[in-house]
DRENDO-1510 file (C-alpha; in Angstrom, 1 decimal, always signed):
<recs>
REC; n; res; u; v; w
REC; 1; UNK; +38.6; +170.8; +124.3 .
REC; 2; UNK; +36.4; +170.5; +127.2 .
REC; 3; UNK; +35.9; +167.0; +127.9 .
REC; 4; UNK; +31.5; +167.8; +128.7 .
REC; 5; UNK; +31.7; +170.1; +125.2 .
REC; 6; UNK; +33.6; +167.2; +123.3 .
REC; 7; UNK; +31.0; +164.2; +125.2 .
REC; 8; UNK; +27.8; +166.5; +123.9 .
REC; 9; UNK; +29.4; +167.1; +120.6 .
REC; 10; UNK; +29.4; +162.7; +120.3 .
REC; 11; UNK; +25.4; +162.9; +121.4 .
REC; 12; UNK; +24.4; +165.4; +119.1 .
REC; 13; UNK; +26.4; +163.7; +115.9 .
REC; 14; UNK; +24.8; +160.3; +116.8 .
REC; 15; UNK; +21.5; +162.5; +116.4 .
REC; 16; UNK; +22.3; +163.5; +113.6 .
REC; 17; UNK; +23.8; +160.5; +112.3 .
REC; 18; UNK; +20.3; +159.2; +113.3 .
REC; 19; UNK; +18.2; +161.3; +111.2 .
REC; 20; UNK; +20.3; +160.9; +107.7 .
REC; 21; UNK; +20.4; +157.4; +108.0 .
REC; 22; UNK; +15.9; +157.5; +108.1 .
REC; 23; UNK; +16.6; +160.0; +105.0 .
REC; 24; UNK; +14.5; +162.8; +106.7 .
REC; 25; UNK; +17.2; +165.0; +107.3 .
REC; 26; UNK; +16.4; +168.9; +106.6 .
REC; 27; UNK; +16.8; +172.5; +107.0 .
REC; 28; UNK; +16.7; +172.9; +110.6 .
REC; 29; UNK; +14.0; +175.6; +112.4 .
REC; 30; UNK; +14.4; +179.3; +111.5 .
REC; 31; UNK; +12.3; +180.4; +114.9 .
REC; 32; UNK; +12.6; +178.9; +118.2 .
REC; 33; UNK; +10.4; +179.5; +121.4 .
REC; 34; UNK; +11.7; +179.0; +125.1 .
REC; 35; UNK; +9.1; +179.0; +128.0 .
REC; 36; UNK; +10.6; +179.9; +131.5 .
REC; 37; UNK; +8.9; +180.7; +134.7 .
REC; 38; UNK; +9.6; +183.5; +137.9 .
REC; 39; UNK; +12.5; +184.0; +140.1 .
REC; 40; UNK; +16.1; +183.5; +140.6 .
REC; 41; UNK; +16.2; +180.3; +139.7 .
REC; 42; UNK; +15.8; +181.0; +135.9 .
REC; 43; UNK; +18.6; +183.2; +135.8 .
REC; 44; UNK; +20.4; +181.3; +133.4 .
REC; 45; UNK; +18.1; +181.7; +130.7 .
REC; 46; UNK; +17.6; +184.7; +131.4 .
REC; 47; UNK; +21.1; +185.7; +131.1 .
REC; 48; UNK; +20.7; +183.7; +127.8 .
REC; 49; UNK; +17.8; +186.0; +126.8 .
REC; 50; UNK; +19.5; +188.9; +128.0 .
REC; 51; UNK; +22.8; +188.2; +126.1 .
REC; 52; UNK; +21.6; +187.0; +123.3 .
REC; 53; UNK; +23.8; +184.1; +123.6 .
REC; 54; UNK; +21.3; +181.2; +121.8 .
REC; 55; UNK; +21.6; +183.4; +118.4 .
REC; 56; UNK; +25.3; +183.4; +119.1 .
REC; 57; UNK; +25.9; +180.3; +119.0 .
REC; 58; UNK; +23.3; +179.0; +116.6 .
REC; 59; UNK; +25.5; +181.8; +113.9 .
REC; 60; UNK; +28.7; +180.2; +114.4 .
REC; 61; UNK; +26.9; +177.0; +113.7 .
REC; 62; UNK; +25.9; +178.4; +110.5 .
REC; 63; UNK; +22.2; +178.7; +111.1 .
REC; 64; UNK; +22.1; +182.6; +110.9 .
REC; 65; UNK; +19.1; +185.2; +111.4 .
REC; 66; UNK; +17.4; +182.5; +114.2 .
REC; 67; UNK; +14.5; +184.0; +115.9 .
REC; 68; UNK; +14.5; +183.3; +119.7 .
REC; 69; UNK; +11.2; +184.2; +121.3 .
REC; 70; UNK; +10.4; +184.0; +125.3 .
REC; 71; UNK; +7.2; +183.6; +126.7 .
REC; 72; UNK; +7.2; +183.4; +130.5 .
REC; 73; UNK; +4.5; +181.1; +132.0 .
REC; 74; UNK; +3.3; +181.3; +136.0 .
REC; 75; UNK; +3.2; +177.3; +136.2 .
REC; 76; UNK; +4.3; +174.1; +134.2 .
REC; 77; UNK; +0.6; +172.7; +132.6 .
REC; 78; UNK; -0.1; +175.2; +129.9 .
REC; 79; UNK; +3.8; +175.1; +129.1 .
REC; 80; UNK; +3.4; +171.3; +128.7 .
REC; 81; UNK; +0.5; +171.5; +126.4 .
REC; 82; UNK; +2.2; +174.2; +124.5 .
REC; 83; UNK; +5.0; +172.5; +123.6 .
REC; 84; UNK; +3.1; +168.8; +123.2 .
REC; 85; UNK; +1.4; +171.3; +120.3 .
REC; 86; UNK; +4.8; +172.1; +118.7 .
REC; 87; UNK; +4.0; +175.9; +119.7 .
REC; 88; UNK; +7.3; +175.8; +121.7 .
REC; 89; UNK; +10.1; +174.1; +121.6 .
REC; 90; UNK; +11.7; +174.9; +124.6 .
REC; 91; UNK; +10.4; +174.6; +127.7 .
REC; 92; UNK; +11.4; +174.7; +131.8 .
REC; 93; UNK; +10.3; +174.1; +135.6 .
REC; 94; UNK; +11.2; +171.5; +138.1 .
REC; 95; UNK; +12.1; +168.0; +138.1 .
REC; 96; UNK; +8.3; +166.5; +138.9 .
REC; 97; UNK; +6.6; +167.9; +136.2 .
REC; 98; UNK; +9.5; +167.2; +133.8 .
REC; 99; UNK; +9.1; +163.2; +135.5 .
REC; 100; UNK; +5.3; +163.4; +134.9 .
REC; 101; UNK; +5.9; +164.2; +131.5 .
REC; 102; UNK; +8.5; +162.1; +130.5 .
REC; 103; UNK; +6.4; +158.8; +131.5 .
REC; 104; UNK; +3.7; +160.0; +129.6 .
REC; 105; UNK; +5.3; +160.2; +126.5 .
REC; 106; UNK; +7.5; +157.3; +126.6 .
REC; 107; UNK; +7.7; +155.9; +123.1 .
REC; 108; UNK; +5.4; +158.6; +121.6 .
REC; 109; UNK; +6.5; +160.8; +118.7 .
REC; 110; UNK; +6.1; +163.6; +121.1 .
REC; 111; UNK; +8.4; +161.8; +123.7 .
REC; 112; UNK; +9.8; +164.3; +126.0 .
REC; 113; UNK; +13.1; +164.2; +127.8 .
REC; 114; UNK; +15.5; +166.8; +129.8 .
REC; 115; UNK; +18.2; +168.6; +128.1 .
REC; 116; UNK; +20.1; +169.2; +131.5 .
REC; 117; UNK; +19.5; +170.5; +134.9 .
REC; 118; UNK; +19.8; +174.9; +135.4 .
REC; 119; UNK; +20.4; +174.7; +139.2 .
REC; 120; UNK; +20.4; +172.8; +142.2 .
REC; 121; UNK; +18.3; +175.2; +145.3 .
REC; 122; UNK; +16.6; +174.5; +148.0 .
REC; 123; UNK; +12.8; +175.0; +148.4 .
REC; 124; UNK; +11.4; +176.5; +151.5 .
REC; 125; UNK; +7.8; +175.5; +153.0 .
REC; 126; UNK; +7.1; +178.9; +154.8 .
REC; 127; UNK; +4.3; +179.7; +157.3 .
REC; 128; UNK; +3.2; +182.6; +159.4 .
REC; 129; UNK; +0.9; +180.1; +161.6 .
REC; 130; UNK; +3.1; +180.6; +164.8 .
REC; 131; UNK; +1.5; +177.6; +165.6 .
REC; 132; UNK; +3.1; +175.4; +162.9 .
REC; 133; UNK; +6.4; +174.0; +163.2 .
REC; 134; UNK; +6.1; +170.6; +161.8 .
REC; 135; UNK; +3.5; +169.3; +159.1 .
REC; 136; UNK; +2.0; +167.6; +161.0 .
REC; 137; UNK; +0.6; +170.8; +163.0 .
REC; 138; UNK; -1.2; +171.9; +160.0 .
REC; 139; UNK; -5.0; +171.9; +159.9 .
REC; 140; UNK; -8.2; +173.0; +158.2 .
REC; 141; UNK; -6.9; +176.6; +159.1 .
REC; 142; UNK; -4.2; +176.4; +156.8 .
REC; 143; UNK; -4.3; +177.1; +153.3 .
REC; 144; UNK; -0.5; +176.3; +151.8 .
REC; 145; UNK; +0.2; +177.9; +148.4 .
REC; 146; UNK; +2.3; +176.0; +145.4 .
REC; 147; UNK; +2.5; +176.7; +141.9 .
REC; 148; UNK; -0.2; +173.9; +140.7 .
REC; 149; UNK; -1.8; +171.2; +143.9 .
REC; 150; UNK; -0.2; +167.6; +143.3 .
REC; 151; UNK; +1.8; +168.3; +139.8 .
REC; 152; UNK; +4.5; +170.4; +140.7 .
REC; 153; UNK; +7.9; +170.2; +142.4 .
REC; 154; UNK; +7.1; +171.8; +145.5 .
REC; 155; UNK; +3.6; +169.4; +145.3 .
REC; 156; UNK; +5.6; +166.4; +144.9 .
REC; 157; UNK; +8.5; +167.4; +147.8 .
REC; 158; UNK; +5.3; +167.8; +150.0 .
REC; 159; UNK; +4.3; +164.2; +149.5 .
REC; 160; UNK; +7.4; +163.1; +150.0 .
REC; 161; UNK; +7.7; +164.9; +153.1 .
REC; 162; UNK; +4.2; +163.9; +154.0 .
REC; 163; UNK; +5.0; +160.4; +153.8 .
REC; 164; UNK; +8.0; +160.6; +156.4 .
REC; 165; UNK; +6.1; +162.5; +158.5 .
REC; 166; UNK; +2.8; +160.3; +158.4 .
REC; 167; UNK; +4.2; +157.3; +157.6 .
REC; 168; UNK; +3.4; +155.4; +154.2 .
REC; 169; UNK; +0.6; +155.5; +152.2 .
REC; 170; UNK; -0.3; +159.0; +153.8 .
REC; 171; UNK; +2.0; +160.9; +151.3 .
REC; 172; UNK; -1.2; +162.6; +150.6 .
REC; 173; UNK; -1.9; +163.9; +153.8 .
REC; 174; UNK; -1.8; +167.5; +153.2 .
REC; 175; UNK; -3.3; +168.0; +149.9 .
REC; 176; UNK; -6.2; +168.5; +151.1 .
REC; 177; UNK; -4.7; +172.3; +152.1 .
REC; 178; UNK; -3.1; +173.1; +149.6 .
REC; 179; UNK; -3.9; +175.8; +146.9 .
REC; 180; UNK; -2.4; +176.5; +143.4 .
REC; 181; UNK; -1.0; +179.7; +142.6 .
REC; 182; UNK; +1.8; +181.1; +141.0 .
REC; 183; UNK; +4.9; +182.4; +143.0 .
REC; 184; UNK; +4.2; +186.3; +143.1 .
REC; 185; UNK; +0.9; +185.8; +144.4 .
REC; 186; UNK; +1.3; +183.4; +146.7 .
REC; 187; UNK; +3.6; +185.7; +148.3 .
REC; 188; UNK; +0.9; +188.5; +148.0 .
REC; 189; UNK; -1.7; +186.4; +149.7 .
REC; 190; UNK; +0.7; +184.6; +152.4 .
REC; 191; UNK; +2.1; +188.5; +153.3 .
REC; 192; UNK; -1.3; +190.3; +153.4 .
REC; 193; UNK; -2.7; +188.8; +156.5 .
REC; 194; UNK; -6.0; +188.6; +155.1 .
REC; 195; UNK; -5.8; +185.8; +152.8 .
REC; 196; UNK; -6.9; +182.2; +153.8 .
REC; 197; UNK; -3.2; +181.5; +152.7 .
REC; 198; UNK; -0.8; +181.3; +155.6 .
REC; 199; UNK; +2.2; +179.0; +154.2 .
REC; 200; UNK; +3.8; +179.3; +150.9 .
REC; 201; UNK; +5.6; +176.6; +149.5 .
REC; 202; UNK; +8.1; +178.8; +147.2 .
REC; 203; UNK; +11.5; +178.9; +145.5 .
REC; 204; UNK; +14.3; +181.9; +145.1 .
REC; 205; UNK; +13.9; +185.0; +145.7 .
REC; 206; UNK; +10.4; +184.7; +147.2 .
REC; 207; UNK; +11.1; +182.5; +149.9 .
REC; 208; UNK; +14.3; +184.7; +151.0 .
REC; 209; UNK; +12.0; +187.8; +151.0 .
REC; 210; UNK; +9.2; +186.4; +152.9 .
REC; 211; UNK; +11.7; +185.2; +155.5 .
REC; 212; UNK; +12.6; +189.0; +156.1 .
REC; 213; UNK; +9.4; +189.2; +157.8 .
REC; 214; UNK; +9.3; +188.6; +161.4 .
REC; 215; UNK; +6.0; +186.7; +161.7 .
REC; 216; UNK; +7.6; +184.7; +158.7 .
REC; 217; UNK; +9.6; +180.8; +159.7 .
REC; 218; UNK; +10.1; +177.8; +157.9 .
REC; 219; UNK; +8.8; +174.6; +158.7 .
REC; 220; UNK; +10.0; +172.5; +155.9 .
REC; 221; UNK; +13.8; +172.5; +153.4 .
REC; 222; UNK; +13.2; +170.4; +150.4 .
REC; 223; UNK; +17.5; +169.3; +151.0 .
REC; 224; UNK; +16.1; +167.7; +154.3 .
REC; 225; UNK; +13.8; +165.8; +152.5 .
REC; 226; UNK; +16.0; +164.6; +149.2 .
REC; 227; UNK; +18.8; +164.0; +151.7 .
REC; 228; UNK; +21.4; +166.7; +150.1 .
REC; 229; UNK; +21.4; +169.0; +147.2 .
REC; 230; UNK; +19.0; +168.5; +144.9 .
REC; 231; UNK; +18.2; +170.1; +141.3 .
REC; 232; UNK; +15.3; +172.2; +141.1 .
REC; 233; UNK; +15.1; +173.2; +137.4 .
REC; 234; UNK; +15.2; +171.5; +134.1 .
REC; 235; UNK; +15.3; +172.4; +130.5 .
REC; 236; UNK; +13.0; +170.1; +128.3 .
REC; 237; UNK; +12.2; +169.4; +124.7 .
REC; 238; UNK; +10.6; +166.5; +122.9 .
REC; 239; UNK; +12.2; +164.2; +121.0 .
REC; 240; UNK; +11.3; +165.4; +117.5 .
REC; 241; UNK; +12.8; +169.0; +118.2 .
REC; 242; UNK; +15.9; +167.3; +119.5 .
REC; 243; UNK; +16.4; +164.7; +116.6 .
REC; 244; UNK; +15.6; +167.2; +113.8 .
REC; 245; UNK; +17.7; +170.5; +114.9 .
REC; 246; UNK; +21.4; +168.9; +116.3 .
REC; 247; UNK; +23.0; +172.0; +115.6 .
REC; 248; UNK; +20.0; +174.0; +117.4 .
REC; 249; UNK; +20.3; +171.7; +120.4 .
REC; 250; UNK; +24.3; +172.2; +120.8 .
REC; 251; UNK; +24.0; +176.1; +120.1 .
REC; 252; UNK; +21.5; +175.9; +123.3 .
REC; 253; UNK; +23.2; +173.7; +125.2 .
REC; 254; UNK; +26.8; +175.8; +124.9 .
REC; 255; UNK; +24.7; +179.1; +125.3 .
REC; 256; UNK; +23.1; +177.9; +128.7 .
REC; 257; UNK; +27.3; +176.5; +129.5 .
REC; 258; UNK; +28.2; +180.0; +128.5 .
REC; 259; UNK; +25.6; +181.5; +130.5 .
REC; 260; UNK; +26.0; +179.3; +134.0 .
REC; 261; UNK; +30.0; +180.4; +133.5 .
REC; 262; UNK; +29.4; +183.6; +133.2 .
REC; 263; UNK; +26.9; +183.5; +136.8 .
REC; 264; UNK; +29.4; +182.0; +138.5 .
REC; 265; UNK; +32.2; +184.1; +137.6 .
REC; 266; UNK; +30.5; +187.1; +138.3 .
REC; 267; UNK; +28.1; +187.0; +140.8 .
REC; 268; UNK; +27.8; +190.6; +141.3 .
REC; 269; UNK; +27.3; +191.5; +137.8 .
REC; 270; UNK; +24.7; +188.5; +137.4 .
REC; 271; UNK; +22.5; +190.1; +140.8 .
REC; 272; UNK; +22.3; +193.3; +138.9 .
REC; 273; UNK; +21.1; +192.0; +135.2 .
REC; 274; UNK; +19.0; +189.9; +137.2 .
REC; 275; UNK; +17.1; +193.1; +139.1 .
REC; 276; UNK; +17.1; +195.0; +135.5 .
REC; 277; UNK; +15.7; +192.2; +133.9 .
REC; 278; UNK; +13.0; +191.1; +136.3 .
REC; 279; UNK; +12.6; +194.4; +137.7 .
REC; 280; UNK; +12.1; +192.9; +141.2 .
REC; 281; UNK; +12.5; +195.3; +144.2 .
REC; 282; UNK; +15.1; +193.2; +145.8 .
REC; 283; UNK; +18.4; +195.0; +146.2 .
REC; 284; UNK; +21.4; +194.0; +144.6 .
REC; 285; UNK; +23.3; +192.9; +147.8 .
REC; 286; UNK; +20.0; +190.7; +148.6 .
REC; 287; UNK; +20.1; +188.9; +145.3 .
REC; 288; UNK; +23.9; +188.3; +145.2 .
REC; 289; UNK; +23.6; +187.1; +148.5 .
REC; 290; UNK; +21.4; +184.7; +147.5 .
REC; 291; UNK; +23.1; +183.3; +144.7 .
REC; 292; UNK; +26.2; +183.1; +146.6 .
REC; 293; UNK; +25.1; +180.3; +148.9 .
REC; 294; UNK; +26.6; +177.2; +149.1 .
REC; 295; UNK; +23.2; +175.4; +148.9 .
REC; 296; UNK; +22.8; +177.4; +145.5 .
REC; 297; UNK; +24.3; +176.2; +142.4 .
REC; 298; UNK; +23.7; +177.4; +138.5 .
REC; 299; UNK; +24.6; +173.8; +137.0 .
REC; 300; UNK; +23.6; +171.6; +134.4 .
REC; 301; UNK; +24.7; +168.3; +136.0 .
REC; 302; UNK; +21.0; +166.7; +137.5 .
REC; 303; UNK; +21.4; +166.1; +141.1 .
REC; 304; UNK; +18.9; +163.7; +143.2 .
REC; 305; UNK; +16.6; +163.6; +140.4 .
REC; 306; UNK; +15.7; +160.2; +140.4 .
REC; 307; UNK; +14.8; +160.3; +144.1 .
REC; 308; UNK; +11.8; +162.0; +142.1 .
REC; 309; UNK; +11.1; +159.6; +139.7 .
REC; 310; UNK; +11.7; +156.3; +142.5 .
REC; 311; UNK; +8.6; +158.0; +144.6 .
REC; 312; UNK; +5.9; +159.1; +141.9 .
REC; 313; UNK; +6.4; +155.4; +140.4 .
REC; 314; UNK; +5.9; +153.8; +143.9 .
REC; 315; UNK; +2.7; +156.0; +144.8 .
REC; 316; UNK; +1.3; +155.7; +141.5 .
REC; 317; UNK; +2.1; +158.9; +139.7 .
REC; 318; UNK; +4.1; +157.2; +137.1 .
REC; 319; UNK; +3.3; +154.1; +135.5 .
REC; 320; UNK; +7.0; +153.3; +134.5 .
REC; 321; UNK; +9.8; +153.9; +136.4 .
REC; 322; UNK; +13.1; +154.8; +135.1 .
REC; 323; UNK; +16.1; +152.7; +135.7 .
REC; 324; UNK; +18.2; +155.4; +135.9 .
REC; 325; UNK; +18.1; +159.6; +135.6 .
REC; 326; UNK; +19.7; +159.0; +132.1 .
REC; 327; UNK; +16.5; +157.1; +131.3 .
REC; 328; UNK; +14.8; +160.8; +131.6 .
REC; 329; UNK; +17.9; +162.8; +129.8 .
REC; 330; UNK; +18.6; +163.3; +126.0 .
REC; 331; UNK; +22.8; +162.0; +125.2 .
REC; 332; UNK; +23.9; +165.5; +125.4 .
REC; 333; UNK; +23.7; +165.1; +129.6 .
REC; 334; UNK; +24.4; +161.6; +129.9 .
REC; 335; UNK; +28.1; +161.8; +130.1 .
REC; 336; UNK; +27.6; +163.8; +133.4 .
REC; 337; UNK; +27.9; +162.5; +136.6 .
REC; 338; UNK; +24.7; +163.2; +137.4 .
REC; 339; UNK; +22.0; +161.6; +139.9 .
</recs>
């Protein structure tokens, strides 16, 4: 047996084990929602989607007929409040929000933690200001599009770059520029020429096809700024989903293993369901390209994430501070050497 299979099969039975022993064990959900966002970078779940590979595996656990919805959100706040509601069950985006969340929470019924990582990508900080090559050459000119100001990943990378660049206590520094909208249209705006936007702090396959542009450089690479790979998505539920459906959680969890081994066997293939599922007007050689790079990886094991968690508790954003990235995983992760 694979020894990460056989490790989450020991979290979910102590789950379990968990909820007989408080006598409020029953039938597990019939209908489960999954939120995920755009791009690349949610490839796995979409492959999942695609496949049909959480029905799968919730059949062979016995739970037959399972209806999987997918709702696809532009940014991480209405997600949240979706699934604090119990309207979803599922829900994904990058590590800062999933941090933000995860303090909040803490020792709530509603107490929210990651399932596992999806990838590990680099985020580009891209500008068509010819006049920009570091952050500190932005100004009042400059409008620099993310997918929600001072909550989101690339929000929270920009701090942290701020704060090298400006020194500490100035993590803030460039707020004041920056503008929230979702991925697609920041692109939009940042190509046009006409918008007030002119950088675009993005993710997969945005930031690859605004760099086909000539006018088009980078001025920032969120690996320079965690010091190495770094994870970009999670998967997240809250605590009540995960204690009351252990079979649910392990058919998800070995459809999204299924899923990632299946990209990574098959990068080809996985470029051309992505363009038919997204029907993006990247090429298939563009796409596979990008997935290919060594700075991409489709994994569930976290990387760097508690670089995340160390800065929003030491500026404030956090009131507790974990003391480790297990602190902010359920026990099907844990046994990954994660970081």
């Amino acid at each position: 047996m694979n020894v990460k299979r056989f490790f989450r099969m020991i979290g979910v039975a102590c789950a379990l084990s968990a909820t007989l022993a408080t006598g409020t064990a029953r039938a597990e959900l019939s209908e489960v929602k999954i939120a995920r966002q755009y791009g690349v970078s949610y490839l796995p779940l979409m492959i999942m989607q695609d496949q049909k590979l959480f029905e799968k595996h919730a059949a062979q656990a016995g739970i037959t007929g399972l209806t999987v919805s997918w709702v696809e959100f532009a940014g991480g706040n209405v997600m949240n409040d979706a699934l604090l509601s119990n309207s979803l069950q599922i829900a994904s985006g990058g590590v800062a929000p999933l941090v933000l969340l995860w303090s909040r929470t803490q020792g709530t019924p509603v107490e929210v933690k990651a399932l596992a990582a999806i990838n590990s990508m680099p985020l580009l900080l891209n500008t068509t200001n010819a006049k920009v090559k570091t952050l500190k050459d932005f100004t009042g000119q400059d409008k620099i599009a993310l997918p929600a100001a001072k909550v989101s990943i690339q929000a929270i990378t920009l701090q942290m770059a701020a704060e090298k660049a400006f020194g500490t206590g100035n993590q803030g520094q460039l707020d004041k520029y920056t503008v929230s909208l979702s991925h697609p249209d920041a692109q939009q705006a940042l190509m046009s020429g006409s918008s007030e936007v002119t950088a675009h702090f993005g993710s997969p396959p945005f930031q690859e096809q605004e760099l086909q542009k000539p006018n088009v450089h980078t001025v920032l690479n969120s690996y320079d700024v965690l010091g190495g790979k770094s994870s970009f998505n999670l998967v997240w539920c809250t605590a009540r989903f995960y204690n009351e459906n252990p079979k649910l959680v392990k058919a998800f969890m070995d459809a999204l293993d299924e899923s990632e081994a299946w990209i990574n066997r098959d990068k080809h293939a996985a470029a051309v369901s992505y363009l038919r599922i997204s029907k993006e007007k990247s090429t298939v050689d563009e796409v596979e390209k990008m997935i290919s790079s060594p700075d991409v990886s489709f994994t569930t094991v976290p990387q760097n994430t508690i670089k995340y968690a160390d800065f929003m508790a030491r500026t404030g954003l956090i009131k507790s501070k974990p003391q480790s990235w297990k602190d902010m995983f359920f026990s099907v992760t844990q046994s990954l050497q994660g970081s």
